[in-house]
C-alpha positions in Angstrom: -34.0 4.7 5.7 -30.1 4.6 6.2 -27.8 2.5 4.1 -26.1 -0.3 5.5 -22.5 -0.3 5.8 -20.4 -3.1 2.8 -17.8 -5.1 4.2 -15.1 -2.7 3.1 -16.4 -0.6 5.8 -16.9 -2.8 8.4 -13.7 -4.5 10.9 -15.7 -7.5 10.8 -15.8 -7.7 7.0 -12.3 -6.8 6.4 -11.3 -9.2 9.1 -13.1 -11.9 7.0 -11.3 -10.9 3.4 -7.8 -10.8 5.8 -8.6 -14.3 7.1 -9.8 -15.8 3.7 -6.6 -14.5 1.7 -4.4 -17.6 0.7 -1.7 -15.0 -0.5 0.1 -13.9 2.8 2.1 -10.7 1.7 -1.2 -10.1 1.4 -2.9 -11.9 4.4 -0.6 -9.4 6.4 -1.2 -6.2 4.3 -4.8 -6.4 4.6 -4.6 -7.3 8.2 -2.2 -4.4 8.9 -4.4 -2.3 6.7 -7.9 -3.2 8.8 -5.5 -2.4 12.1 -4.6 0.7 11.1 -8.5 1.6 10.0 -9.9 0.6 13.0 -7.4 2.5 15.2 -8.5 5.5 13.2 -11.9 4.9 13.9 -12.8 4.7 9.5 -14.9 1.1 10.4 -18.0 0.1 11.8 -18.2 -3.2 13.8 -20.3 -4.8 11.6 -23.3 -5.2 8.6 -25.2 -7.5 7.0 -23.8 -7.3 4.0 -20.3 -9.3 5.6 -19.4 -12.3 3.7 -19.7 -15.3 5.9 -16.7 -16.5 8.1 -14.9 -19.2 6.6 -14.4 -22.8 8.5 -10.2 -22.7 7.8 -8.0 -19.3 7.1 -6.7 -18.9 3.4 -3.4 -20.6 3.1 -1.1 -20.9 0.1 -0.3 -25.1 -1.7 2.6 -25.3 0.8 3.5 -25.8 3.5 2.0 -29.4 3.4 0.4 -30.1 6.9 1.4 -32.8 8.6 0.5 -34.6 12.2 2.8 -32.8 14.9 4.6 -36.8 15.8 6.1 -36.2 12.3 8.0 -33.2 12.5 11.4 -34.3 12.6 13.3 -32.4 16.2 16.3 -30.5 14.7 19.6 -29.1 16.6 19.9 -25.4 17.5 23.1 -25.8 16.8 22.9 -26.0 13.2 21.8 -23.4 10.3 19.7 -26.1 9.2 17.8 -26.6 12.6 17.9 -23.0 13.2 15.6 -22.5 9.7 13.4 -25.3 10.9 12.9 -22.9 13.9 12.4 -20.1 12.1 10.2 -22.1 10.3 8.0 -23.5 13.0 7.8 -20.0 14.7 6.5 -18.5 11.5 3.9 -20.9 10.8 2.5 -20.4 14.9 2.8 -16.5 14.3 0.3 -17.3 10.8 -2.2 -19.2 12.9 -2.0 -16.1 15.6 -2.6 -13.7 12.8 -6.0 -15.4 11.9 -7.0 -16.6 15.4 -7.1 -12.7 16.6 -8.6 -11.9 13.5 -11.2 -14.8 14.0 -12.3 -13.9 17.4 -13.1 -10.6 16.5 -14.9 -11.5 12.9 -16.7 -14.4 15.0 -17.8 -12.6 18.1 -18.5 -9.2 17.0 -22.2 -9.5 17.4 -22.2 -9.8 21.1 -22.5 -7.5 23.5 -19.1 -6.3 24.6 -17.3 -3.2 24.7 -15.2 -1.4 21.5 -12.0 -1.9 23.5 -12.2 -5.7 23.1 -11.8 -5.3 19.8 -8.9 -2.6 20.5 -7.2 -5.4 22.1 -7.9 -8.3 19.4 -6.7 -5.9 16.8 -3.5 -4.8 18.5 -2.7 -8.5 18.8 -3.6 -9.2 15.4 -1.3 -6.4 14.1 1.5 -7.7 16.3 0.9 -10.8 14.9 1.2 -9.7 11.5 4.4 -7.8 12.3 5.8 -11.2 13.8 5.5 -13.2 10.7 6.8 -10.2 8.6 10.3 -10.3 10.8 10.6 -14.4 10.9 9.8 -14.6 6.8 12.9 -12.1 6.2 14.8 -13.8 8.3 14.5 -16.8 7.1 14.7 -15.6 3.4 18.3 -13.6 4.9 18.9 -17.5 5.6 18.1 -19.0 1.7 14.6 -20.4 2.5 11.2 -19.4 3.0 7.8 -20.0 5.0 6.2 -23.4 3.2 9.5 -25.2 2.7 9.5 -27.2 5.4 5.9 -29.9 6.5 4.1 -28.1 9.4 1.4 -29.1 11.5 -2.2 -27.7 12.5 -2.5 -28.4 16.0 -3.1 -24.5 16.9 -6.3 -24.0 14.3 -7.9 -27.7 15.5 -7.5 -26.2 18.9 -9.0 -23.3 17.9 -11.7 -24.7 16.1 -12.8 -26.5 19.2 -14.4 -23.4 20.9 -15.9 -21.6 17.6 -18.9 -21.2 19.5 -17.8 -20.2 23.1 -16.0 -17.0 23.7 -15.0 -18.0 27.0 -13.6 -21.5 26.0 -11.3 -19.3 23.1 -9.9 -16.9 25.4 -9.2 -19.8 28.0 -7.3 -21.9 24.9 -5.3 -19.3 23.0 -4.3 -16.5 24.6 -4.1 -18.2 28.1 -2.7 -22.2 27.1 -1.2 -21.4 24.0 0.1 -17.9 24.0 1.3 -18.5 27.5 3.5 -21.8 26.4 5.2 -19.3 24.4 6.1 -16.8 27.9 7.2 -20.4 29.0 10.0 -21.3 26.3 10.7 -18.4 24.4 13.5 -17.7 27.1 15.2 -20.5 26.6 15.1 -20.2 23.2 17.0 -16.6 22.9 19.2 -17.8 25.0 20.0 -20.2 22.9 19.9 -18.3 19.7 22.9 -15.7 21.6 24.9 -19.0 22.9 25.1 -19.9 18.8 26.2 -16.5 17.8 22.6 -15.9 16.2 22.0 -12.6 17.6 19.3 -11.6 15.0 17.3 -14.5 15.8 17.6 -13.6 19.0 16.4 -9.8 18.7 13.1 -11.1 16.8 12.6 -13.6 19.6 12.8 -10.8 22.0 10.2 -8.6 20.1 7.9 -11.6 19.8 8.3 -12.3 24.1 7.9 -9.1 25.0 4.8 -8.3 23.0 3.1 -11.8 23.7 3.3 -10.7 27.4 1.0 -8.1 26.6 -1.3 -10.7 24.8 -1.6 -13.1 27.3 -2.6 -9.7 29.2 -5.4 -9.0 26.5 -6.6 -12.9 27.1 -6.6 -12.9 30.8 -8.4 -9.2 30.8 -11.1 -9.9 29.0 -11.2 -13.4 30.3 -11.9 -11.9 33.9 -14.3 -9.1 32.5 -16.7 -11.9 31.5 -16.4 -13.4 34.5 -16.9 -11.4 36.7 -20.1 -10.0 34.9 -21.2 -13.1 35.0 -20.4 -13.4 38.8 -18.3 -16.8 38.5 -14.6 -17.5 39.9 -11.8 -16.9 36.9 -9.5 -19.7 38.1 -12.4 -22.1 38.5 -14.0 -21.6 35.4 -10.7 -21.4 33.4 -9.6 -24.9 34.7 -13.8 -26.2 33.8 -13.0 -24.9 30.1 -9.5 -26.0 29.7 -10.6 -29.8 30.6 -13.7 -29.7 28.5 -11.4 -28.0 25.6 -8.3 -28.7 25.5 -6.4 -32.5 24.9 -3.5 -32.7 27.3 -1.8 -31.6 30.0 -0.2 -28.5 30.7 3.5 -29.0 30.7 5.4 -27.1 33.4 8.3 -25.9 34.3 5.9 -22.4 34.1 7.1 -19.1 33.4 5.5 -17.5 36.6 6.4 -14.2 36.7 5.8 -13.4 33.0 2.3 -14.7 33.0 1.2 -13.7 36.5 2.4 -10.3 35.1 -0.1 -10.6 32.6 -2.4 -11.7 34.9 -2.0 -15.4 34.6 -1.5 -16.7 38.5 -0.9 -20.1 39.2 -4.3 -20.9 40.6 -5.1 -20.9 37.0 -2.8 -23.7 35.6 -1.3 -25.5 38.3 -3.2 -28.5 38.7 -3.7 -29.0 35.3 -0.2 -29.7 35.1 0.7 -33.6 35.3 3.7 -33.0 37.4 3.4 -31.7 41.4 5.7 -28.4 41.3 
């Protein structure tokens, strides 16, 4: 009779303790930590013995969630709307931290190869790093991640397909990691017309390596179907309309998400607009 693995040994378990901690220097250590485990192949997938996935990530009192219409729109120009920013770019980067730790914790009992999770923790490990940069920078700037109201569009969205792998990879990496390929750009470019050229630096880490997980989303994406012998583009826009509220708002970044695998016979009729 062999022992069964705990949880500390397992990448699903120590995804789980990683999602469920409210503390986020320690959210991102234990993430980082599980990363660098797995990469060094120390964990099993899985046990018995996991603790069950909670329905919402740990997340400290603040910052107080609010609905997205209430979010006050801030200048660039400004120090103050250049926090608030920092500040909404940090809170999406949390959300990404525990939606690639969530779809591997979630799906880790089904049949798919190691590399997915390869992928999922690479992303989650980026993720992690992301959050890191943005919360020092905005400390460098006299404020911190909860001072400002955020809202929690991305986890609802998220929530939505808990029980559909294929509906997940078709809403985050591929709708909501791609609207960040669309107006990041703009947004460094803006950070260098202010004179904010450490904003900008961090802006072009996070583009460059959200690239690659769009990639990761539109890989795996296509894996499953094509073992299940069904058209990508088709059954993306089937899962996006069943799944996702709204339209997808162009104008596109094509080249950066066709790069990762993302053509437009994905997303362009689900945009409102003919372009």
């Amino acid at each position: 009779m062999t022992n069964k693995p705990s949880f500390e040994q397992t990448l699903r378990g120590n995804a789980i303790r990683a999602i469920s901690a409210c503390d986020l220097d320690e959210k991102v250590r234990l993430t980082r930590e599980t990363a660098h485990r797995w990469f060094g192949r120390r964990l099993s997938i899985r046990s018995p013995l996991d603790p069950p996935l909670p329905e919402r990530p740990g997340r400290p009192a603040k910052p107080e969630l609010v609905p997205p219409r209430m979010l006050k729109k801030r200048s660039l120009n400004t120090e103050h709307g250049r926090i608030a920013l920092m500040h909404a770019l940090a809170h999406i980067e949390l959300n990404a931290i525990d939606l690639a730790l969530d779809i591997v914790a979630r799906f880790a009992a089904k049949q798919i190869p190691r590399s997915f999770f390869d992928g999922w923790m690479k992303v989650a490990d980026d993720e992690a790093r992301h959050f890191t940069l943005l919360r020092d920078r905005l400390k460098s700037l006299g404020a911190d991640y909860g001072d400002m109201p955020a809202h929690d569009g991305l986890w609802q969205s998220a929530h939505q397909t808990r029980n559909d792998l294929e509906a997940r990879l078709a809403v985050v990496p591929l709708i909501l990691e791609a609207r960040g390929l669309d107006v990041t750009p703009s947004l460094l470019e803006k950070m260098v017309e202010t004179g904010d050229h450490e904003t900008a630096a961090i802006l072009d880490v996070i583009y460059n390596d959200e690239k690659t997980h769009v990639a990761v989303g539109a890989k795996w994406f296509r894996f499953f179907c094509a073992r299940n012998k069904i058209d990508p583009a088709a059954r993306f826009r089937e899962l996006v309309r069943a799944n996702f509220r709204g339209d997808l708002k162009p104008p596109f970044n094509e080249l950066a998400r066709a790069e990762a695998g993302l053509t437009p016979s994905f997303y362009r009729s689900l945009s409102p607009v003919s372009i």
